[in-house]
Every structure is written in structure tokens, then in C-alpha cells.
N, C-alpha and C positions, 0 to 999 in steps of 0.2 A: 593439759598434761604437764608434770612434774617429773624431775630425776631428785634421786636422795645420794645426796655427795657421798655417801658410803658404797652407793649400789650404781656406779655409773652406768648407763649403758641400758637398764631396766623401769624406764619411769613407769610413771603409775597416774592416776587420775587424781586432777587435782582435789582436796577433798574428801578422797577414800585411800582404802588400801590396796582399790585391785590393778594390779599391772597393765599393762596398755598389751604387753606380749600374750595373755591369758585370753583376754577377748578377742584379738588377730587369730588367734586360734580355733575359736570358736566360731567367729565366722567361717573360717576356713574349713572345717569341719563341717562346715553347713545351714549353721546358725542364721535366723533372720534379726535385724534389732531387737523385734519385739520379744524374740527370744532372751536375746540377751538382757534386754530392760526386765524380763519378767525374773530371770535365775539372778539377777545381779541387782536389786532392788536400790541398791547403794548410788548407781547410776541414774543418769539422765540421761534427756536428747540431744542433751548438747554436748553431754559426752562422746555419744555413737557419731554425732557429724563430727565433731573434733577428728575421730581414729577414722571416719572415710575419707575426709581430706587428705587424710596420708596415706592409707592403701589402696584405695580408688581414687586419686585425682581424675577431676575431667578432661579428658581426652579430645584434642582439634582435631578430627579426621580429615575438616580441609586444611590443617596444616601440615600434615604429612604428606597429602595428595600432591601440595605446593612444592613441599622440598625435596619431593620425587623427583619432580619437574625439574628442579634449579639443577638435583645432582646430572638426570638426562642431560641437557642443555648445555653444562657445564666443563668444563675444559679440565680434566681432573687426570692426576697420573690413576691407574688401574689398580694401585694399592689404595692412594685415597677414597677411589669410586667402590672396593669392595669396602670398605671402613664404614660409608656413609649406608651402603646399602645392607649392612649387619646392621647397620643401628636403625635403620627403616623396618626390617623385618624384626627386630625384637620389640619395638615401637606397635607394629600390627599386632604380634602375637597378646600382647598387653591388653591392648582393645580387646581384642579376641576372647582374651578370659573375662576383661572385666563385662565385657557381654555375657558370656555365660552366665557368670556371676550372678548379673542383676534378670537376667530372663529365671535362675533357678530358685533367686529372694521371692520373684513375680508369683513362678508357680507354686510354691508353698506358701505365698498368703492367697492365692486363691484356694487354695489345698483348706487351709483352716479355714476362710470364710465359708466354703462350701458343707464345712462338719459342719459351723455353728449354728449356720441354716437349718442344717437339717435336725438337730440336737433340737433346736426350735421346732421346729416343725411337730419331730415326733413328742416332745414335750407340750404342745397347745393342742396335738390332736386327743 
């Protein structure tokens, strides 16, 4: 990914013309890679892991479960204890989606494998 010092703030792939914000979108909408590799022929797979690195990072579930712990255990004034425990819960809700997320990429590629099968099917019988 690249920015164009005219257009701060909008990179784009490095390579082409399509913005990094167009495809976030696309996913967002619904979109699975192969989607996007197929409307956007211009791209790669190294571009789609590029833009999940940065909208879906991987996520430590036991490190959240750990600094749950620390804050429990921890000697904390009741302002800082709610501080740490908003940022635990926006941390889960994150997971949260990015689970979504990938269980609803999961069922739309079994969605399309399941046509193509049958498209096979009823085209050899």
C-alpha cells in the first residue's frame, strides 16, 4: 500500500489505481477475497493479505483473558479500573466481529462450492 502526497490520507495499492478504502468496503458489504480478486483483476493476494493485516489483525484471546486478570488482581483507583475494563470490552467486541466476519467469508465459500458442485453435477449428468 501507497499514499499519493497530493491525496493524503487515501492510499491505494501499490501498483494500481484502486484505493485501499474501496475494498474495506467491499468486504464490509460482504465481500469474500475471491470476490474481490475476481471484480478487481488488477489485484493480487498479496494485496488482500496486505488490507487484512490491517482490518482484521490477529487477535490473543489469551491475552486479553491475562490482562483481565492483572486488572482483577491489581490495585487500581476505580477510574483507572473502569478505563481498562472499556478497553477489555471494546477489545472482545472486536473479536466478536472479527468472528463474524470470518464464520460469514466461511459460509459463502461453502455457498459457492456447493453451486459449483452442483452446476457440475447437473452439467455431466
Amino acid at each position: 500500500m501507497q499514499s499519493d502526497p497530493d491525496d493524503i490520507g487515501n492510499p491505494f495499492f501499490k501498483g494500481t489505481d484502486v484505493r485501499v478504502l474501496v475494498i474495506v468496503t467491499e468486504f464490509n458489504m460482504g465481500k469474500t477475497p475471491d470476490d474481490v480478486l475476481e471484480d478487481y483483476p488488477n489485484l493480487n493476494t498479496t494485496h488482500i493479505k496486505g488490507i487484512w493485516t490491517v482490518i482484521a489483525p490477529p487477535v490473543d484471546k489469551e491475552w486479553i483473558i491475562r490482562r483481565r486478570d492483572e486488572i482483577e488482581r491489581s490495585v487500581l483507583t476505580n477510574e483507572q479500573r473502569s478505563a481498562y475494563e472499556i478497553n477489555l470490552l471494546d477489545l472482545a467486541c472486536e473479536i466478536q466481529q472479527w468472528e463474524k466476519r470470518q464464520e460469514f467469508i466461511q459460509k459463502k465459500k461453502l455457498e459457492r462450492t456447493a453451486k459449483a458442485l452442483e452446476t457440475q453435477d447437473l452439467s455431466t449428468a
